[in-house]
C-alpha positions as CSV (number, residue, x, y, z in Angstrom):
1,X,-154.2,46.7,96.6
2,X,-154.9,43.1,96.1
3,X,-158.6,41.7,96.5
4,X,-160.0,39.6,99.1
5,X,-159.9,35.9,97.7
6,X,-162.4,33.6,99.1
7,X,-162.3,29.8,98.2
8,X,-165.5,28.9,96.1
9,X,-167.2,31.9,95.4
10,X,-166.5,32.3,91.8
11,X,-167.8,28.5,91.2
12,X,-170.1,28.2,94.4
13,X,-168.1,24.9,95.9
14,X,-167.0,24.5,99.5
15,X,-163.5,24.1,98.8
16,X,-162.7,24.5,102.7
17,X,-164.9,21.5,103.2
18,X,-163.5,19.6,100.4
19,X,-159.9,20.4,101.3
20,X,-160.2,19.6,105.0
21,X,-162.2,16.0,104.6
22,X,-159.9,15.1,101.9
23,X,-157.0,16.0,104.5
24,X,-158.6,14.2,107.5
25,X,-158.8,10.7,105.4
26,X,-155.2,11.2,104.1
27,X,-154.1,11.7,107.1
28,X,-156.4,9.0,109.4
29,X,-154.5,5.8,108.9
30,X,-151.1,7.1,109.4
31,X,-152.1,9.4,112.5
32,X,-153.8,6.2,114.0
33,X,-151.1,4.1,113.7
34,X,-148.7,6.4,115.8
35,X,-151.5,7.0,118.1
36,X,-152.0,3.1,118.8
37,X,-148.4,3.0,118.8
38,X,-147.8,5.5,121.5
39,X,-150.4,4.7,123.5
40,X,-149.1,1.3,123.8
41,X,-145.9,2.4,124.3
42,X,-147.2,5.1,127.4
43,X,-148.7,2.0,128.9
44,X,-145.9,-0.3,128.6
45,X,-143.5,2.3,130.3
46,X,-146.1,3.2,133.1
47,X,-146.3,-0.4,133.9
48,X,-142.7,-1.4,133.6
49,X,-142.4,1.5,136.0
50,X,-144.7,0.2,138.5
51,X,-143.0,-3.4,137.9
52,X,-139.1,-1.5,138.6
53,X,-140.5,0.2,141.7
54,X,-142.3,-2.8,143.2
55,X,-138.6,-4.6,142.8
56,X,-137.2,-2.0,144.1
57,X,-139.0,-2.2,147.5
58,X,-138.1,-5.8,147.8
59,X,-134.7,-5.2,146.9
60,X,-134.3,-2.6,149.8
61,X,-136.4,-4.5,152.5
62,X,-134.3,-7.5,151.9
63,X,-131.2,-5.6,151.9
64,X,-132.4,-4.5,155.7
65,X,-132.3,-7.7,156.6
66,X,-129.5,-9.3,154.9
67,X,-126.6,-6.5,156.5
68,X,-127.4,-7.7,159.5
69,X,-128.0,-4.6,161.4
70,X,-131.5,-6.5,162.1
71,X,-129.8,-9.1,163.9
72,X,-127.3,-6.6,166.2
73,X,-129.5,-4.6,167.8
74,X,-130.6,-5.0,171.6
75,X,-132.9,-4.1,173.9
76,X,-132.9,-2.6,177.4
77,X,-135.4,-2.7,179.9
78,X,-136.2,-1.0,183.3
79,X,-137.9,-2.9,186.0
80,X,-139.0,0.6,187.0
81,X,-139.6,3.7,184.5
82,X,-140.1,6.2,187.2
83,X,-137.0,5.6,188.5
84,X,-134.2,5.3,185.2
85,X,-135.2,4.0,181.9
86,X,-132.6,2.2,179.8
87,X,-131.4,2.0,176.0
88,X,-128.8,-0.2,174.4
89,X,-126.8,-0.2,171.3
90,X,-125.4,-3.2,169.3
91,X,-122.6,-3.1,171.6
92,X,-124.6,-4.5,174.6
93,X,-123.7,-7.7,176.0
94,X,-127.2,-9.6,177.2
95,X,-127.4,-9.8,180.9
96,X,-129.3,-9.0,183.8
97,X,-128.0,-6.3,186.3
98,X,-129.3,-4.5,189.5
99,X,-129.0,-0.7,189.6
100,X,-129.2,1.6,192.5
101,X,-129.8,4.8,191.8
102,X,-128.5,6.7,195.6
103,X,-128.5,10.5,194.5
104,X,-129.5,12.2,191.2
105,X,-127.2,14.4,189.9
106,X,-128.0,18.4,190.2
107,X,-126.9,21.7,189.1
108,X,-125.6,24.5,191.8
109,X,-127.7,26.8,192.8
110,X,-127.3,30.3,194.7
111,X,-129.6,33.1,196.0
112,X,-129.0,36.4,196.9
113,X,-130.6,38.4,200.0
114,X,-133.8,40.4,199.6
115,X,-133.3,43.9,197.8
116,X,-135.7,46.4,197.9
117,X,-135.9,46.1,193.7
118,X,-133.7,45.1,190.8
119,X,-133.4,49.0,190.8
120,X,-131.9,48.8,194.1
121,X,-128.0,49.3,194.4
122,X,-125.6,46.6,195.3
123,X,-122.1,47.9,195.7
124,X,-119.0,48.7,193.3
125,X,-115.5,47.1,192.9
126,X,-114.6,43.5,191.2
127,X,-116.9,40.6,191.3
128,X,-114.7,37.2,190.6
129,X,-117.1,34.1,189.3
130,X,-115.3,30.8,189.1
131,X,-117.2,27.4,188.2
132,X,-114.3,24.5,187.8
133,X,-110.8,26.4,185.7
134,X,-113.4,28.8,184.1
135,X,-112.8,32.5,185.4
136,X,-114.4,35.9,184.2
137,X,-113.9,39.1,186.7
138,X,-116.4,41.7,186.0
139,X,-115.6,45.0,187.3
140,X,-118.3,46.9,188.6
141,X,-118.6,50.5,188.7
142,X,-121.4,53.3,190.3
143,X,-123.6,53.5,187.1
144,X,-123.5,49.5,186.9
145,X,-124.3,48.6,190.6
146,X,-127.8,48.2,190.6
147,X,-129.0,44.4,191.4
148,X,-130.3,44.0,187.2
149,X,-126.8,45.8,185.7
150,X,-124.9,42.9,187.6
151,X,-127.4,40.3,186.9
152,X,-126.7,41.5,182.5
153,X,-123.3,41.6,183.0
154,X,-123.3,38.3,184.6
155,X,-125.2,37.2,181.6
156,X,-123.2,39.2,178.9
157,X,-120.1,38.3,180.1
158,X,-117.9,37.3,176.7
159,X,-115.6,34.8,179.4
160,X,-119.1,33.9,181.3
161,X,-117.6,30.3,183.0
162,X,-121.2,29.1,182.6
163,X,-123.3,30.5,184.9
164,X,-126.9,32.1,184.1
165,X,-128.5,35.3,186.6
166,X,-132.4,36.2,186.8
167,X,-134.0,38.1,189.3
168,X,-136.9,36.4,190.9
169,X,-139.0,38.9,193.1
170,X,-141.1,37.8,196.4
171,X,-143.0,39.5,199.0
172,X,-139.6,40.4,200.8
173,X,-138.3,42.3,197.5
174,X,-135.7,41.4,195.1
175,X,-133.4,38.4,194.9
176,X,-130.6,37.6,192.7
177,X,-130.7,33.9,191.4
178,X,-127.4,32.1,190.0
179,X,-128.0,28.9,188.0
180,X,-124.8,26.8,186.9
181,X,-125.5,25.1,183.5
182,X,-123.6,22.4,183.8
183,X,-125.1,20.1,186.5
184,X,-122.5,18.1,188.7
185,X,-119.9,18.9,191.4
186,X,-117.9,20.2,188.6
187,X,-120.7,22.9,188.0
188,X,-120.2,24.4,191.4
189,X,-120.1,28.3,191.5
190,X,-118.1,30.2,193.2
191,X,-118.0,34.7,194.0
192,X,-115.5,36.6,195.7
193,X,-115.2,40.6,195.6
194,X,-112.5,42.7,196.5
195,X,-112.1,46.6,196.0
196,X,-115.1,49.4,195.5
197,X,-117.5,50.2,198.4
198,X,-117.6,46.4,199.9
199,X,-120.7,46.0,198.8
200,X,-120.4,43.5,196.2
201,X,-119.9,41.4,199.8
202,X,-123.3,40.4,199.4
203,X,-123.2,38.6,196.6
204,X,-120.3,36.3,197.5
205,X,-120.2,32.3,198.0
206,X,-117.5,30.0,198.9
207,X,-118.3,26.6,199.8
208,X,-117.6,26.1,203.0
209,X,-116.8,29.7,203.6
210,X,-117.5,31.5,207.1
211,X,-119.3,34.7,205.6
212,X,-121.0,34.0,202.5
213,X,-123.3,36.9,201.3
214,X,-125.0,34.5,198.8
215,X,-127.4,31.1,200.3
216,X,-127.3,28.1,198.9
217,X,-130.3,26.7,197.0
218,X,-129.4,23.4,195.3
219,X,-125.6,21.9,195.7
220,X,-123.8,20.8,193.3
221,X,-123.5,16.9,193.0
222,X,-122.8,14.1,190.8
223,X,-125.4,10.8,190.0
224,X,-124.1,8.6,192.4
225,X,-125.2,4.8,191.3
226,X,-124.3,1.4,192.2
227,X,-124.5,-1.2,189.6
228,X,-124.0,-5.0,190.8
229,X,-122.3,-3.7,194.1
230,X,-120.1,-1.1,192.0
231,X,-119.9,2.7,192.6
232,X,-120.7,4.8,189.4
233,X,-120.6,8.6,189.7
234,X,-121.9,11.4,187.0
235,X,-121.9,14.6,186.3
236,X,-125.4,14.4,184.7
237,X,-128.4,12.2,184.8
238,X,-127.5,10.1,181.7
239,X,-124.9,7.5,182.1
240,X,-123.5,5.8,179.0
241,X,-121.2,2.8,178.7
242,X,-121.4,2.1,182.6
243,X,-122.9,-1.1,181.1
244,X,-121.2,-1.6,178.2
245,X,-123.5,-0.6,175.2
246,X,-126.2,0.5,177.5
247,X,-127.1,4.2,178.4
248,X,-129.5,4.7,181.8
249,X,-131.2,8.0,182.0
250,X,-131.7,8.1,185.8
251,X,-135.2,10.0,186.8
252,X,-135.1,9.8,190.4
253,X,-133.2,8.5,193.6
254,X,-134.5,5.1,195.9
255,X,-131.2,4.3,197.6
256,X,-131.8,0.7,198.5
257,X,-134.1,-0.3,196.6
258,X,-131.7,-1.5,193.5
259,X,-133.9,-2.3,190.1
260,X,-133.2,-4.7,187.9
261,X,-132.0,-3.5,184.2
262,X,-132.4,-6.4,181.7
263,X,-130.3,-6.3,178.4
264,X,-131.5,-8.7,175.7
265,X,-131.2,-9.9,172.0
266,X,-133.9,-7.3,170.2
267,X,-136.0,-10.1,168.3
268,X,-138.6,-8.0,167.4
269,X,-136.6,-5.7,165.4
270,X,-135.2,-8.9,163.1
271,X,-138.5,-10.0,163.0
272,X,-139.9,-6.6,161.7
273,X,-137.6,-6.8,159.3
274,X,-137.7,-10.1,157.7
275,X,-142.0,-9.4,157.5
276,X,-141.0,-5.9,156.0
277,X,-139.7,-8.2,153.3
278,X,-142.3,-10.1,153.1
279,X,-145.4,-7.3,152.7
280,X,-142.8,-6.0,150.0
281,X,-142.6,-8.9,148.1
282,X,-146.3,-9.5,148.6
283,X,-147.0,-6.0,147.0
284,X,-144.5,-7.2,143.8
285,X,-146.8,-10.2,143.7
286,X,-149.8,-8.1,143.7
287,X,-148.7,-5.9,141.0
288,X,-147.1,-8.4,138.6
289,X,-150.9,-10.1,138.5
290,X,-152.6,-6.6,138.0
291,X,-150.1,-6.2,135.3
292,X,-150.9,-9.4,134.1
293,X,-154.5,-9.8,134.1
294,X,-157.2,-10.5,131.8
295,X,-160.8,-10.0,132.0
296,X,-162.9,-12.7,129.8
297,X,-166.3,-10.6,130.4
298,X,-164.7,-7.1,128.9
299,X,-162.2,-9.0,127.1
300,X,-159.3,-5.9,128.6
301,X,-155.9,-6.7,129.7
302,X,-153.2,-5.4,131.6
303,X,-150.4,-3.9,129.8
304,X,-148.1,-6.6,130.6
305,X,-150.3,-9.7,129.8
306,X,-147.7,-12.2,128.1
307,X,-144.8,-10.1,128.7
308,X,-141.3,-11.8,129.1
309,X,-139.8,-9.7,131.2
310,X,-142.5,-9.8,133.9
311,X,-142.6,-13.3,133.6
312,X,-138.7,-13.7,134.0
313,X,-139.1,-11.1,137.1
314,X,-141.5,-14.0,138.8
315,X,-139.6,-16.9,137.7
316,X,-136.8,-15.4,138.7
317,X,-137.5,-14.7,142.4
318,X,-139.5,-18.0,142.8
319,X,-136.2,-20.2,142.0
320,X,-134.0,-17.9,144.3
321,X,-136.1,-18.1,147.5
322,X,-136.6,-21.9,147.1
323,X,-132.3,-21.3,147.2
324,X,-131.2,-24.0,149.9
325,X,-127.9,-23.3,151.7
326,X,-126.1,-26.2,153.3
327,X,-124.1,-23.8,155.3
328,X,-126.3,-23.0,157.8
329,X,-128.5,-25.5,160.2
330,X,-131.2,-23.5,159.3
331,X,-131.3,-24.5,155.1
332,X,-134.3,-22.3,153.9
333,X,-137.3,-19.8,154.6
334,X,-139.0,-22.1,155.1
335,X,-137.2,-23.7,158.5
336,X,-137.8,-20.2,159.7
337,X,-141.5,-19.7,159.0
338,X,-142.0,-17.7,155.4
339,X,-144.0,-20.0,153.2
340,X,-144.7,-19.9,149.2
341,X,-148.6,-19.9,148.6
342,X,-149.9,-20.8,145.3
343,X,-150.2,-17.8,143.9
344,X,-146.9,-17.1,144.4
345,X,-147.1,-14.9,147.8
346,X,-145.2,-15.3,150.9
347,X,-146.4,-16.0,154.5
348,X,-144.9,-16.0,157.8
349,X,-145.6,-18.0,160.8
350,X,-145.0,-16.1,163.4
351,X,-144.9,-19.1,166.1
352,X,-142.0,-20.3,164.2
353,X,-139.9,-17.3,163.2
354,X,-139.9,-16.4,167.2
355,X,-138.8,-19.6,168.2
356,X,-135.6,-19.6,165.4
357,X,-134.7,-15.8,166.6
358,X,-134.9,-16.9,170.3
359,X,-133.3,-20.3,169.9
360,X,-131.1,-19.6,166.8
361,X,-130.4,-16.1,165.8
362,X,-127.1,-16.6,164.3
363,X,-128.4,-19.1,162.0
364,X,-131.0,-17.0,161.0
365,X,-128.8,-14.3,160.0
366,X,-126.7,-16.6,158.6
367,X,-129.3,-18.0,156.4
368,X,-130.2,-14.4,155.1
369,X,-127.2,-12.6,155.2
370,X,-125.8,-11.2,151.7
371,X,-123.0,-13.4,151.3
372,X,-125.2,-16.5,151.6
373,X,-126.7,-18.5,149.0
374,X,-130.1,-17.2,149.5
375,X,-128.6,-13.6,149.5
376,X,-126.5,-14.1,146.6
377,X,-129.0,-15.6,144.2
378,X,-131.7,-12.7,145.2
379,X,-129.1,-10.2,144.5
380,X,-128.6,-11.6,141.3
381,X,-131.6,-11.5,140.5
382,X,-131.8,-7.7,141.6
383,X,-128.8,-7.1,139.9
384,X,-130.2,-8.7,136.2
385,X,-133.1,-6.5,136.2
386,X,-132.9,-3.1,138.1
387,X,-128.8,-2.8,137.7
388,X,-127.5,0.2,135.6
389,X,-127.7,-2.0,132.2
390,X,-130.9,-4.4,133.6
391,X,-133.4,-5.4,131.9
392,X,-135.8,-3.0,132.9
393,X,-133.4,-0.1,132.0
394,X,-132.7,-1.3,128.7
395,X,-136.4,-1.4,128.2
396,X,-137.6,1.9,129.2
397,X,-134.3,2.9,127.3
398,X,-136.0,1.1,123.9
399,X,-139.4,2.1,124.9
400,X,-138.5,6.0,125.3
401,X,-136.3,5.2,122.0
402,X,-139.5,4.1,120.2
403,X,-141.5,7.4,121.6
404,X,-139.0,9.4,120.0
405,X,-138.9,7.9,116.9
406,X,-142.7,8.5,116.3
407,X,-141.9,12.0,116.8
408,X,-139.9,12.3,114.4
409,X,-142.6,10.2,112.0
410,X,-145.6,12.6,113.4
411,X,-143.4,15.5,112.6
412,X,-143.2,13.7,108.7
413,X,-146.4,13.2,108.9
414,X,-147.2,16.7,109.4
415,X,-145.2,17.9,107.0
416,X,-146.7,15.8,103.8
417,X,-150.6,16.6,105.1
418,X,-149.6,20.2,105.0
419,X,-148.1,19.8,101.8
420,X,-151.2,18.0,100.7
421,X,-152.9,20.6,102.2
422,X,-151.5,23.1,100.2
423,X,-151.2,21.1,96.5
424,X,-155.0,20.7,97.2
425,X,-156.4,23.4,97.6
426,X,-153.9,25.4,94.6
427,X,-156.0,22.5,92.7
428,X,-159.1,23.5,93.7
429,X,-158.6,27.2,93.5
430,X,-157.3,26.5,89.7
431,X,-160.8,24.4,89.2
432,X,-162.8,27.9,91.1
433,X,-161.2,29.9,88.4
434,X,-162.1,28.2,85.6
435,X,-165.5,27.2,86.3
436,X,-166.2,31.2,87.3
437,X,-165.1,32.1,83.6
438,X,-167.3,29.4,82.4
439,X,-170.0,31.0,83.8
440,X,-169.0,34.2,83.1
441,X,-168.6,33.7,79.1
442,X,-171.7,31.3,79.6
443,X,-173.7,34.4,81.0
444,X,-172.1,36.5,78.4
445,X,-173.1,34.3,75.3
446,X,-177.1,33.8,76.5
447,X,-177.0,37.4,77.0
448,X,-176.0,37.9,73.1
449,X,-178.0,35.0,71.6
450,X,-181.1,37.1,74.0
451,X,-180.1,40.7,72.4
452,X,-180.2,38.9,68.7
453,X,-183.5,37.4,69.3
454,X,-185.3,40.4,70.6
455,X,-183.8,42.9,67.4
456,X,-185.3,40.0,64.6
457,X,-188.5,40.0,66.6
């Protein structure tokens, strides 16, 4: 069995101490140059990150503006909320129109006589339910009859023509309840038996029928709606494209007292947009200087400080939103409000931006549309650094390139400080060895010479 060797303890040196501070000075200047480099590489990638995203946002918010939808949409208001309430689409034509809402539309209703409970039975034989074309015939036998088999079989029915049953109960006993779905004068329900015991009778309804078992709750009836003079009926309470582009949700009846449904350009949604673009670019602004700065007391910097690339991104953007276009009456951002500050920053005057969206819409669009000159030199300028080959890709691309590459030279690096490692210590174990049999013959000898001395004494 081999012996337990431990470094040093023939000659009494630390060779583990040597060993490792002689590795940790070999290795020190390489390691911190990869170090620095990496950490300046881990910065420069966070912050071109931040710079890509910040461009990003600009490039979206503009692009919200500049398709136009900004500029299509409209608005649509009530006069009276509790009576309809109105939405438009880009469709809508601006106008003014008067809308009288006469009836509301509703959903048929029927109720049954009094029963002395659900339990109670009702009659055998067919029970034919029609609403509109839709027909289901449910045939009704002894062990169904009871008031809550027919109200499940109602509701079960596979062909059911789209009419729901429940059972309300009151102090005179049981009733059967039939609700169409479908509100409207299509909706109505109608019941007929034949065959059995006759007394499926009693739950029977036919409108206008002389001997109807079931009662009438709620009829079924279309909206009925005038708009500028002009009948408009519904099977429901929401009617769409009466007004072109314009859906009214009608919430209750005032027959004559018309109200006035206004359709209008939506301005505030343009300007939403354009100062959506302007907070975005505002927020690029703010970044690029963080990015940027330099503090004389601390003497730090941002990552960025003196970068080309950020400085391009500025430059960049500055000359394409000072981009004039003679195409339009209204030549720049500037005719409609959105000012350069000097630190490069955007502001909007509001005053002005209304009165070009109320006055001028078309121009406005115009001026910021994507196929304008404005448009087209922003886009460029999106498309140099965020496209597939951008700047900012190619960049990161180099950057991660670089990362990699001191990978591999770490990896090297470990490699020759292990071998170090290992070529060292073989040295000092070799220098252990000899200095222990140096002593050892040393002790021998000076015993001898002692041994000599005491047999001449």
């Amino acid at each position: 069995m081999e012996g337990i060797s431990v470094p040093g303890i023939g000659s009494g040196l630390d060779i583990n101490g040597l060993v490792t501070q002689l590795v940790a000075v070999e290795r020190a200047p390489a390691q911190q140059q990869i170090d620095s480099q990496r950490a300046r590489a881990l910065s420069t990638i966070s912050a071109l990150g931040k710079l890509n995203s910040a461009l990003d946002a600009v490039k979206n918010t503009f692009s919200a503006v500049s398709d136009g939808s900004a500029f299509n949409r409209r608005s649509a208001t009530s006069a009276d909320t509790a009576v309809l309430t109105a939405t438009a689409s880009s469709a809508a034509v601006a106008g003014r129109y008067a809308v009288e809402v006469t009836a509301l539309a509703t959903s048929h209703k029927l109720s049954s006589g009094a029963f002395a409970s659900a339990d109670s039975s009702v009659g055998t034989g067919s029970l034919t339910i029609t609403v509109d074309s839709a027909v289901s015939v449910l045939n009704i036998d002894a062990s169904g009859q009871s008031l809550a088999a027919i109200r499940d079989a109602i509701n079960a029915a596979p062909d059911n023509p789209g009419v729901d049953a429940s059972i309300v109960t009151g102090t005179d006993g049981a009733h059967l309840i039939l609700n169409a779905r479908n509100s409207g004068a299509a909706g109505a329900i109608s019941l007929t038996a034949s065959g059995g015991d006759g007394g499926l009778a009693a739950l029977t309804y036919v409108d206008g029928g002389p001997s109807n078992g079931l009662t009438q709750i709620t009829a079924a009836q279309n909206a009925q709606v005038t708009i500028d003079g002009i009948a408009v009926a519904s099977a429901g309470n929401r009617i769409v494209d009466a007004i072109e582009g314009v859906t009214l949700d009608l919430l209750s009846a005032t027959p004559g007292s018309p109200i006035e449904v206004r359709v209008a350009r939506d301005t505030a949604a343009a300007a939403s947009a354009i100062g959506s673009f302007v907070s975005s670019y505002n927020a690029l602004v703010k970044t690029s200087l963080e990015l940027a700065s330099f503090n004389a007391t601390t003497g730090s910097a941002g990552p960025l400080l003196g970068d080309s690339t950020l400085r391009a991104v500025r430059s960049d953007l500055s000359r394409a939103l000072a981009t004039r276009d003679g195409g339009t009456s209204l030549e720049s951002l500037s005719a409609i409000g959105v000012r350069v500050a000097l630190d490069g920053s955007l502001s909007v005057d509001s005053t002005v931006l209304t009165q070009a969206l109320d006055n001028n819409q078309e121009s406005v669009a115009t001026l910021v549309s994507a196929d304008g000159a404005l448009g087209k030199a922003l886009n460029t300028v999106f498309d140099r650094f965020l496209g597939s080959d951008g700047t900012l890709v190619s960049r990161s691309a180099s950057l991660n390139a670089a990362q990699r590459a001191l990978d591999r030279q770490q990896q090297q690096l470990d490699l020759r400080i292990d071998a170090t490692e290992a070529r060292l210590r073989a040295q000092f174990s070799a220098l252990d060895s000899l200095l222990a049999g140096l002593q050892s013959t040393s002790t021998f000898l000076s015993q001898q010479l002692a041994g000599t001395a005491n047999s001449n004494a």
